[in-house]
N, C-alpha and C positions, 0 to 999 in steps of 0.2 A: 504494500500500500504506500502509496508516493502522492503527497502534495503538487500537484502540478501549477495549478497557482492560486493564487488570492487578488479581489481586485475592491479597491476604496474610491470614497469619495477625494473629488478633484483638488479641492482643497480644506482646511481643518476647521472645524470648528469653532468659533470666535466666542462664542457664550456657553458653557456647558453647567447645569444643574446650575440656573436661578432662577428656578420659578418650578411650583408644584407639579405644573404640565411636564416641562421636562422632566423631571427625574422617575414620574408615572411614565413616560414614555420610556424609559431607558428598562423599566422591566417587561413592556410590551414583547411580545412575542411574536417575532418577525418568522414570516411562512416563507417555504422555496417547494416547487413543483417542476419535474423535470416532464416535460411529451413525449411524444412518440418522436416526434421530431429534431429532438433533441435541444427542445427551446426551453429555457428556464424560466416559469416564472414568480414570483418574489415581491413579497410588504414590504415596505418598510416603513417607519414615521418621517424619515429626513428626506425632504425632495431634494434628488440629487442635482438638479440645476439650482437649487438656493441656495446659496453662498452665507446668507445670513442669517437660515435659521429663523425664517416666517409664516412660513407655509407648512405647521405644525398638523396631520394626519395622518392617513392610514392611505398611502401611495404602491396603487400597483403598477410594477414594471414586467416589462420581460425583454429576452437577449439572448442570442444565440449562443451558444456553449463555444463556438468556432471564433465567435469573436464578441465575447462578452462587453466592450469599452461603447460597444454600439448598440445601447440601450434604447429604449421606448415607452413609455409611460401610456396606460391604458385608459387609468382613472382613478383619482383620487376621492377618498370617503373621508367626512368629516368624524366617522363612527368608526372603530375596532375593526378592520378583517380580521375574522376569525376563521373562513375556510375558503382555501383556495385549491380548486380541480378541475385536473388537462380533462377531456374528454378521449376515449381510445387510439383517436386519428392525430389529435393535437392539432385540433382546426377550433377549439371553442373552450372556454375558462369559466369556468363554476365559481363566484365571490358569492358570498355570504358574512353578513356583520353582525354586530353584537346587539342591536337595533331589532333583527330577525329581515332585513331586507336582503334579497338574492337577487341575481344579476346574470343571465347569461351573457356572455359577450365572445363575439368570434370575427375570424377575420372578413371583409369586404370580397364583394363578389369577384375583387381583379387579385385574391387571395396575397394580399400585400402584409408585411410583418408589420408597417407604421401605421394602417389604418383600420383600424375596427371599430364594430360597430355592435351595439347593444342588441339581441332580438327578443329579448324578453328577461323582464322581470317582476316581481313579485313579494307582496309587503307584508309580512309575518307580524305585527308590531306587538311587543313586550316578548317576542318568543327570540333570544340568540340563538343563532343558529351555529353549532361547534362541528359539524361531518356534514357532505354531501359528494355525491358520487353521481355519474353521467348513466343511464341506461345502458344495457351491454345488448350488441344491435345480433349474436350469434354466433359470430366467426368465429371459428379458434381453428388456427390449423398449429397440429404438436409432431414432433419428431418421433417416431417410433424406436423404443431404444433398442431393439433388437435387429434393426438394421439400420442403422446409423453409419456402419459402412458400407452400405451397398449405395452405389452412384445414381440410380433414377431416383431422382425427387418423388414420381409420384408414391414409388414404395415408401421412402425413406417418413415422408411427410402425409400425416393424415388428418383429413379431419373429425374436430370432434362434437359431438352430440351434443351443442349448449346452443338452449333457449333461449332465443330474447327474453329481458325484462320486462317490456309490455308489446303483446303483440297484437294486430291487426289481422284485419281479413285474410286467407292465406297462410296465416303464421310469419308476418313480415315483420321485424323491429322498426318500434316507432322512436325516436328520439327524444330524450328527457332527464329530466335528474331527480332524485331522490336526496332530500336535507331533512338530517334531526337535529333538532333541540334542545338545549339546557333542562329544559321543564319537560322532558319525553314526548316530544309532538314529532310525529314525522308526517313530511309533506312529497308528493307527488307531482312534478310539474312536466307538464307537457310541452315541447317546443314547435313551434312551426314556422313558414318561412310566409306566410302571406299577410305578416305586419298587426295581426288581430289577438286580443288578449291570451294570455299563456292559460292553458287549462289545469287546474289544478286540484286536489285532493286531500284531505287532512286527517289523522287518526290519530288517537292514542298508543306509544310501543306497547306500554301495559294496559292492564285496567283500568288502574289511577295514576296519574302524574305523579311523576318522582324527579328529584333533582340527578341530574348525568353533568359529570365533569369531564371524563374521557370515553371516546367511541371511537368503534371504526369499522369499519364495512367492507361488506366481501361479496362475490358472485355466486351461486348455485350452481351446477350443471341443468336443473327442470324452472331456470329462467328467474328463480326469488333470492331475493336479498339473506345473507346472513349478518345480524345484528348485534356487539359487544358491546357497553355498559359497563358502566361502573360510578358511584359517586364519588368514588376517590377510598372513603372508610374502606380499614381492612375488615370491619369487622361484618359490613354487608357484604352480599354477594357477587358476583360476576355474572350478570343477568343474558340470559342466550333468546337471541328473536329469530322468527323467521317470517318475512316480510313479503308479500303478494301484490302485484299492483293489475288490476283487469279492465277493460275497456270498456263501458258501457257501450256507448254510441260517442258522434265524433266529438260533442262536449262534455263528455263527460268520463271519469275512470270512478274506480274504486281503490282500496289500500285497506289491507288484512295485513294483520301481525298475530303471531302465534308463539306461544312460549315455546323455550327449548330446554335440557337438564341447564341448571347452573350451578355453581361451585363458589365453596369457600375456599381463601388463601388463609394461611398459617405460618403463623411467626412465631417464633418463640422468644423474641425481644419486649422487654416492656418497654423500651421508648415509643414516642406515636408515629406512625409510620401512613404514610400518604400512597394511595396508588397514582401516578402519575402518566403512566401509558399502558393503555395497548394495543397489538397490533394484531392480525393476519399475518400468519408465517408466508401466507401464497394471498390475492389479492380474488385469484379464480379458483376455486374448486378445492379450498382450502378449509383442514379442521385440527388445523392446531393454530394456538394462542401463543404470543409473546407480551407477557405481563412485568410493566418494569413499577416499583415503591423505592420512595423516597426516604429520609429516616437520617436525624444530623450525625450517625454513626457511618451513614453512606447509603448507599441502595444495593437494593437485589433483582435480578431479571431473571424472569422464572418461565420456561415453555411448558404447555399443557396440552393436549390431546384430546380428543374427540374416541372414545373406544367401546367395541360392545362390550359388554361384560356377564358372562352366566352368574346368574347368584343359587345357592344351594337352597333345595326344595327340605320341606320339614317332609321328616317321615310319614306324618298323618295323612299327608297329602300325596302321595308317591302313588298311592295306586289307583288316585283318581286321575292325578296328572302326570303322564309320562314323559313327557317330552319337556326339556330344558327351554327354558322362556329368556332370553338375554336381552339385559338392559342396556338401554347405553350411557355413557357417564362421563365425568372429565377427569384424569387425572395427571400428575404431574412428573414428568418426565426429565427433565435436568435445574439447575438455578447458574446460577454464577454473580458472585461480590462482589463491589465496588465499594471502596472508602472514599468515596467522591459521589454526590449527587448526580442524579442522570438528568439531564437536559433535553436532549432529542433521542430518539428511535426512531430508526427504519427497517421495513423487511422487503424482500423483493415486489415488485410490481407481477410479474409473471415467470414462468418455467415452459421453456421451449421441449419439455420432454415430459411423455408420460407419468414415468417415475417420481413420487409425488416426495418420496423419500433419497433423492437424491443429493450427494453433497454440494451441488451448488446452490444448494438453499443457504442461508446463511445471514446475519443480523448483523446491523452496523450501529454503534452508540457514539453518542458524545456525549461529554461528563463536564462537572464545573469547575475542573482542572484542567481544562484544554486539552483533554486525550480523546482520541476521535479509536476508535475499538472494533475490530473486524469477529465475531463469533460466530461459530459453525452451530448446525443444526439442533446439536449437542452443547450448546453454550462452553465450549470448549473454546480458548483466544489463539486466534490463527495470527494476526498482528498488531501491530500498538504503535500510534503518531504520534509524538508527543510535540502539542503547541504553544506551551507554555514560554518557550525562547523566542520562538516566533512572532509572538504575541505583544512581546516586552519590544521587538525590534522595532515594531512600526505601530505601538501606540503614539507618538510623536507625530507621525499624521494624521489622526483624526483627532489630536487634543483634548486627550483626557490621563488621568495625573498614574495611572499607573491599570498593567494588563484585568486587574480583578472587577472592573467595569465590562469588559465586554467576557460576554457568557455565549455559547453556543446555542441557537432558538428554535432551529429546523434542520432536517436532511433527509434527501431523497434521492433514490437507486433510479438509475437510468433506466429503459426498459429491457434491454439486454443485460443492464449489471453488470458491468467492466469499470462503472466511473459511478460519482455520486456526490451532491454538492452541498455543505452546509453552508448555512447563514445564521449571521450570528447577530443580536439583538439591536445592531448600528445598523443593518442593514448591508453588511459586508457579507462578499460570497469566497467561499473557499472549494476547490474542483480538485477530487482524490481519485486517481486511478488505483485499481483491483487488479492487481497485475494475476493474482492469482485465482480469480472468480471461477475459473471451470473447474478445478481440479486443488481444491485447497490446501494439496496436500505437495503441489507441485506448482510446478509455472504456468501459464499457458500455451498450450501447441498448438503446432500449426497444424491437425486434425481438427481440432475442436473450433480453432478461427475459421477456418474453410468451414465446417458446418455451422456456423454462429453467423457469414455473409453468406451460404446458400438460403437460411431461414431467411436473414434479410430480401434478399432476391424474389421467394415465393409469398412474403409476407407485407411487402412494403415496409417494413420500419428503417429507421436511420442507422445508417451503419458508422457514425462519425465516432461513437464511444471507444468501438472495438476498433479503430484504427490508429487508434492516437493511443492505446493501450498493448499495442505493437511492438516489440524490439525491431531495433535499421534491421538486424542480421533476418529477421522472420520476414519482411517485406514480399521479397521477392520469390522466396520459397510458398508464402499462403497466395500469393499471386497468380503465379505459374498451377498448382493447382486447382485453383477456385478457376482455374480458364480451362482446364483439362479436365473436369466435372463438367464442365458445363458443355463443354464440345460433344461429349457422350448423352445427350440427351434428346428427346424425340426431336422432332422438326418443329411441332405444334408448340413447343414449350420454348423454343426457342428465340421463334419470332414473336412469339407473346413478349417476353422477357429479354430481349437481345438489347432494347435503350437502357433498362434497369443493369446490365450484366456490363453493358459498356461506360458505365458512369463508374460502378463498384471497382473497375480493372481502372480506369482513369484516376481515380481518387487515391488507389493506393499507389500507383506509379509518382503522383504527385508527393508521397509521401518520402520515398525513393530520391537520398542527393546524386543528383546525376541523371534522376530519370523523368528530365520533364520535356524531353523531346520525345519521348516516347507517349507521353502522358498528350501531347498536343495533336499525335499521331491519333489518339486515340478520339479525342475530341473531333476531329475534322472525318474520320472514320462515321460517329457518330451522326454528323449533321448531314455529311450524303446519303447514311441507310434512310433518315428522315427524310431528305428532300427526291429520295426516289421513289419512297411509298408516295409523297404528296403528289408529285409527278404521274405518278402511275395511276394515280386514285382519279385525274380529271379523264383521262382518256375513257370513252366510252363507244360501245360495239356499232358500228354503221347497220347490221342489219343483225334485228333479234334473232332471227330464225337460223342465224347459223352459230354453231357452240367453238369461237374461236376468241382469245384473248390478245389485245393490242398489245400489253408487256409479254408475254408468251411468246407472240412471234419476234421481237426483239432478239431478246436470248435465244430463239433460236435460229435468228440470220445471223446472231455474233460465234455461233458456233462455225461457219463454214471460214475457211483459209482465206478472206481477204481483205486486205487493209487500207482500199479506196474507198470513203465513205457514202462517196457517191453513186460505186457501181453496189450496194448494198440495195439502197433508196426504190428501185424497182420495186422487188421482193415483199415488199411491205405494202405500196399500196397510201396513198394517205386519207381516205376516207375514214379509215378509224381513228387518223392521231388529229380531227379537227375538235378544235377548240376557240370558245366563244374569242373574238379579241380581246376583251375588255381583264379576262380570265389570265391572258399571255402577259397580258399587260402588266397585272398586280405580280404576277409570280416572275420578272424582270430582274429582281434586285436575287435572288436565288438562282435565275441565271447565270447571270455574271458571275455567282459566287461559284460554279460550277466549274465556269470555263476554266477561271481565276485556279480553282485547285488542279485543276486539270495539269496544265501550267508548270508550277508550281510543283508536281511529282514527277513531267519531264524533265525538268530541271535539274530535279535530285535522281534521277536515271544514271547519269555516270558518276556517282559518289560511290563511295565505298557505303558498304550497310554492314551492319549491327545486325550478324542472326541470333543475339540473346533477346527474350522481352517480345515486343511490338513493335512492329517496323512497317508502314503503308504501301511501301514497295517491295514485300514480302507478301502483300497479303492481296490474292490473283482475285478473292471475291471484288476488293474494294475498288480494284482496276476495273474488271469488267463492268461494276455498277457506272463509273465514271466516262466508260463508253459507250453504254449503254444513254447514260443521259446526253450527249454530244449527239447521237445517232438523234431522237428527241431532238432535241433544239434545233437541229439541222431540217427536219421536216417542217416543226414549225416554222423557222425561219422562210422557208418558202412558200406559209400563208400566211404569213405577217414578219415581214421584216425587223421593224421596232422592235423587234421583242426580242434578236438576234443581240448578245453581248457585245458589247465595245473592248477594242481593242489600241494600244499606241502604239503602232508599228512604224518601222524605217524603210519598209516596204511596200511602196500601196498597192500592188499586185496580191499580196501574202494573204493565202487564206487560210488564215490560224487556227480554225476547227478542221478542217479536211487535215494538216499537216499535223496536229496534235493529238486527230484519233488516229492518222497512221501512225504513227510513233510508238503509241501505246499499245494497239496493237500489233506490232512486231515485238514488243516490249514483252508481251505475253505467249505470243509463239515460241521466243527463244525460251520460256517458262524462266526469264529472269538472270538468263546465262550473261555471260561476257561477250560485249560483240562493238569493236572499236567501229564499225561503220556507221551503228546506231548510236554510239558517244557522241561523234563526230555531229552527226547529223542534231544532235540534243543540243551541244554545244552551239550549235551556227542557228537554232532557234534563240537560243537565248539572246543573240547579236541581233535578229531580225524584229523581234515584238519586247515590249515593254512589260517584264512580270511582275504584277506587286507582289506584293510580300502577304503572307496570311497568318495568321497565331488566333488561339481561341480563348487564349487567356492575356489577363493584364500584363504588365511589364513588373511593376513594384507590389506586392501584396504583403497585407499586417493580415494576417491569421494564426492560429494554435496548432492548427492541423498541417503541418507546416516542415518542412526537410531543417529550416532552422531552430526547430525544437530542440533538436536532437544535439545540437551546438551550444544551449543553454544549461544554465549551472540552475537545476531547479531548488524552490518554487522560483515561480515570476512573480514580482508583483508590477501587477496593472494601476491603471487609474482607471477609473469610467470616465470616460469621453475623449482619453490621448491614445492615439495608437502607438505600441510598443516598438521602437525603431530596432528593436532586437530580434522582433521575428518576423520582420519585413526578407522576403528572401526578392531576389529577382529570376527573373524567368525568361529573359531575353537574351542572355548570356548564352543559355546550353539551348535554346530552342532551335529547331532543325528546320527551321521553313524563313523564319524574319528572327534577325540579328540588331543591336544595339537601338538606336534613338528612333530609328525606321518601325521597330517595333511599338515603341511608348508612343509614337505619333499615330502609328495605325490604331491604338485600342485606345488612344484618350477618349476618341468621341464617334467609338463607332458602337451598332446595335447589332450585336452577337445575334439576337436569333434575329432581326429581319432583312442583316446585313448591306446596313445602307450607316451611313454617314450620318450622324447625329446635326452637327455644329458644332462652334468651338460654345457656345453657352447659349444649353436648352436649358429651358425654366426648369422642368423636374425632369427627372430619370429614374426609369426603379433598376436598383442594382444587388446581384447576386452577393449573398454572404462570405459564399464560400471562395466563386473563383472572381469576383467584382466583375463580371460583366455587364455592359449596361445595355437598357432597352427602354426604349420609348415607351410612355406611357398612351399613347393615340396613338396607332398608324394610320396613312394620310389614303390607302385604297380600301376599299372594305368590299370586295368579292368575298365570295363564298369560299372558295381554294384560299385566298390567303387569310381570312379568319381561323377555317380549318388548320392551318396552318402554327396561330400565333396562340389558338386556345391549347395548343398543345404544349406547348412552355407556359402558360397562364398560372399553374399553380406552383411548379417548381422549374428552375433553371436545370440546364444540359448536366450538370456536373452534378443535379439533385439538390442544388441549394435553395435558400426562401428567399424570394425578392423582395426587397424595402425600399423604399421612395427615397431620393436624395436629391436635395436641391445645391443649386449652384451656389459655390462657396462653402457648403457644409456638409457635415456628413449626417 
């Protein structure tokens, strides 16, 4: 377990503890919630743009894990957040305050990380609201541990049998959340998207109202909630619910709760001792307990279990009743001490394997001595941070008189669990990688990272955790792998997953010093297999009645021996490749960008290559797709000219598509051999036409996830709002296609997916997290083909990152 870093406010504090607000603020209990996406989000009282300590509440932000300093503010409450919850996808945020008012809020329909938008909320008043949880919509797909190494995904990976929590006609999940109470109210909220009141539901947990100071909530596999309680007293019980929520009709639902066995805890201390948390050891389908008490001797954290139990029949009764009747009950199963109060608890979000009892279950504490604490299933201690130096080092920047002010408030396990970030009552966040998560007993291999990015790959979740938790030396070995899996896989699953599978192989290449000309390879790889589907997808059959495909016969003129593009053009016909002008017109700027690579790979034709890794002139699919599109343009070109790419030649005779597909074409007959006549010939294009230069990333990037991590003496510490000039790497240095300043000028102001030229100062831009691409917020054609086109990067960028609005001048 390793600190990777800590990030503060920008500058210190100027007033601390003079006035009753503040110093009630200072015990406040600052929340952190990590997505699926791997966005953090986080309370705190201190607005981090005041400088002076005015703007006294309860401030929710959130911020990429990839680049935390580039924060965002949602919304601020005048009243306590007291619950904050990602919803499964990490597209919507559950606030709940001490007031009892709730709040859904999720991102805007152009799914941007700076703008979101409220769709419902709902006003409990005199009820706090301390837990609430998103509806679980069914999905679960789990790893089957019994072939874990077998390579087909579909064996490997199954799905399993879980209900939605409220269902619809069909058996469809509906969307919604579920929040309890201080005073035992749970409520039922329905969400929807056509702007009209949230529908909602209200029950007693119990009977009668009882005071709850700690809960926490779990999934079922038959679609119901499981419910823990406690009022804190050791001396009441641990109260077990189980929760139903049913649809009347489309305004209306219901909410049943049902008792479960409950259990005493036992101490044998007579000092008084406080229950302070509990958790769900598993979040889904889980029935064990992690119970942490307080107590000025220190605390105890105790697992407990969910088990049948036979209890023995009285003889008198034997011969009426044969058969053994077994109860079910709780009992206790490990503890482990602390002489230090416990502060926060977390246990995992989820378990990508059957195996409910596996060791990479495991519990992460922090205590009020600055030790952050790694425990196995078994409350057994795997490892120990100690933050107490740390602590003392950089209380000087936020100006307070010594480390025993700031206390640990919250933390929470990614959803893969490799990493996990606490926050501490200033509102500072601290990011701890699990170097040891799979295997507690070991390090992590590269087995287990290769099936930890193929779940990623069939699951959609973020893979940023598990790569930044990576040694350099595994990079390249879970790489090469997780690519040699995936090549053995049907065809169907392939092109399903082949943008997911080229982003996962580009990201970890990025991680690779040395491998970011591979990593741009990849990229540019990428946005051809895109703009060939788009290409292909306008083309449509001149006459129904015969079963023949315009891309079909493509591929198969490019199969016969020749490499005039012209004597091709017969064979085909162009009654199938017509298309609207207005259609040619929008898809222009993907032209160009066509030709442009085209270019651009004859270019690098007589370079020596690199057969380790990824190499675009290695790889005979990416050629032939790239000729395949030339053949395409080339027809269109001869019913609409305009739509034909521009070129700056020294030749006005030069026809730089005809000469560019034979090139590549021979390129690919010799299957990539040595052939000085074709160098030759590569070379004396390069004298002829004007090639720009292309790269699919920035020039200068500040990220974490970064080749200059690994150069870094850890932790880092950040600021919020300065980007760290220490893990600024550049990218223009080892790139294989555009070299030095030619570089930083092409990506200052240009729009990666629509690839046109921005200007030197557009009003707004939204720009990728991870690899800072930028894109227009409006584009200026709005066909059908090129919406199709732009909604496909709409939620996430090429390299899988979240787009965020940036304006000129700031970030």
């Amino acid at each position: 377990m390793d600190l990777v870093y800590s990030i503060f406010r920008k500058q210190a504090w100027k007033t601390q503890f003079q006035n009753e607000q503040m110093e009630e603020d200072m015990c406040f209990k600052c929340l952190a919630k990590i997505s699926a996406n791997n966005i953090v989000a986080w309370v705190t009282t201190f607005d981090l743009d005041d400088h002076v300590n005015i703007n006294w509440g309860s401030h929710v932000y959130i911020a990429d894990l990839n680049v935390p300093w580039k924060y965002h503010k949602i919304t601020s409450n005048n009243c306590t957040v007291t619950t904050l919850e990602w919803d499964m996808y990490g597209y919507s945020l559950l606030i709940g305050d001490k007031n009892g008012a709730v709040s859904i809020w999720t991102c805007s329909t152009d799914h941007n990380l700076t703008n979101w938008v409220q769709v419902g909320s709902k006003d409990f008043r005199g009820e706090p609201i301390i837990a609430g949880t998103f509806f679980h919509l069914g999905k679960k797909l789990m790893l089957v541990n019994e072939k874990a190494d077998n390579i087909n995904y579909f064996e490997k990976f199954n799905y399993v049998r879980f209900t939605p929590s409220l269902r619809t006609w069909g058996g469809t999940g509906l969307p919604g959340c579920l929040v309890v109470s201080a005073t035992g109210m749970i409520a039922a909220l329905l969400t929807n998207d056509s702007g009209e009141p949230m529908i909602s539901a209200t029950n007693s947990l119990a009977v009668a109202r009882y005071r709850i100071s700690v809960v926490d909530i779990s999934y079922r596999q038959n679609g119901n909630f499981l419910i823990v309680t406690s009022d804190g007293r050791p001396r009441s019980p641990i109260h077990c619910y189980e929760v139903s929520i049913k649809l009347v009709n489309e305004k209306n639902c219901t909410i049943v709760s049902q008792w479960l066995p409950s259990f005493f805890l036992t101490f044998n201390e007579t000092v008084d001792r406080v229950i302070s948390h509990v958790k769900f050891l598993l979040r889904e389908g889980s029935e064990s307990l992690v119970i942490g008490s307080n107590s000025s001797n220190g605390c105890i954290i105790e697992t407990w279990e969910l088990v049948k139990k036979t209890n023995p029949i009285n003889k008198v009764f034997k011969k009426v009743i044969t058969e053994d009747h077994p109860t079910v009950c709780w009992i206790k199963k490990s503890s482990f001490t602390v002489g230090a109060q416990l502060t926060a608890l977390a246990t995992p979000k989820m378990s990508i394997s059957y195996n409910q009892s596996s060791c990479s279950q495991y519990v992460v504490a922090a205590f009020s001595n600055h030790q952050v604490c790694c425990l196995s299933r078994e409350l057994t201690q795997q490892c120990l941070f100690e933050l107490s130096s740390y602590c003392e080092d950089n209380i000087g920047k936020i100006g307070l008189q010594n480390s025993s002010n700031i206390q640990f408030s919250d933390l929470d396990i990614s959803y893969l669990g490799n990493v996990f970030v606490v926050c501490d009552n200033m509102g500072n966040l601290y990011l701890f990688q699990l170097l040891s998560v799979a295997e507690l007993n070991g390090p992590l291999t590269v087995a287990y990272a290769t099936l930890q990015l193929e779940y990623c790959l069939v699951t959609g979740l973020d893979w940023w955790d598990l790569a930044i938790s990576l040694r350099p030396n595994m990079l390249e070995a879970v790489c090469n792998r997780f690519s040699e899996n995936f090549q053995k896989q049907s065809q169907v699953l392939q092109q399903k997953e082949y943008t997911t599978y080229l982003s996962i192989r580009s990201f970890l290449y990025k991680m690779m010093p040395g491998a970011q000309g591979k990593r741009s390879d990849l990229m540019h790889l990428m946005t051809l297999h895109s703009i060939c589907n788009a290409f292909k997808n306008v083309l449509r059959v001149s006459d129904i009645m015969v079963d023949r495909d315009p891309a079909e016969n493509i591929s198969n003129a490019l199969k016969e021996p020749i490499v005039d593009i012209d004597k091709i053009l017969p064979s085909l016909g162009g009654k199938d490749f017509t298309v609207e002008p207005s259609t040619l017109q929008s898809l222009h700027q993907l032209i160009q960008w066509v030709a442009q690579l085209a270019l651009n790979v004859v270019s690098r034709i007589p370079e020596p290559r690199d057969n380790v890794g990824y190499n675009l002139l290695n790889d005979l699919y990416a050629i032939n797709s790239i000729r395949e599109l030339l053949l395409m343009i080339r027809i269109w070109g001869l019913l609409r000219p305009n739509c034909l790419p521009v070129f700056i030649k020294n030749i006005d005779n030069l026809d730089v598509l005809s000469v560019t597909f034979r090139l590549l074409s021979r390129f690919v007959q010799l299957g990539g051999e040595h052939d000085e006549m074709l160098f030759d010939e590569c070379y004396t294009l390069q004298s002829q036409v004007n090639i720009t230069p292309l790269s699919s990333v920035a020039a200068g990037i500040h990220e974490v996830a970064s080749p200059a991590l690994y150069y870094q003496h850890l932790p880092l510490k950040l600021v919020f709002g300065q980007e760290p000039d220490c893990l600024r790497y550049n990218t223009s240095s080892i790139d294989t296609i555009t070299n030095g300043k030619q570089h930083s000028d092409y990506m200052k102001d240009y729009d990666v997916i629509r690839n046109v030229y921005i200007g030197k100062c557009p009003l707004t831009v939204k720009q990728c997290n991870r690899c800072e691409g930028k894109m227009q917020l409006v584009g200026n054609t709005r066909t059908a083909a090129i919406r199709v086109w732009e909604n496909r990067w709409a939620r996430n960028c090429r390299c899988g990152g979240r787009w965020r609005t940036v304006k000129v001048g700031g970030q």
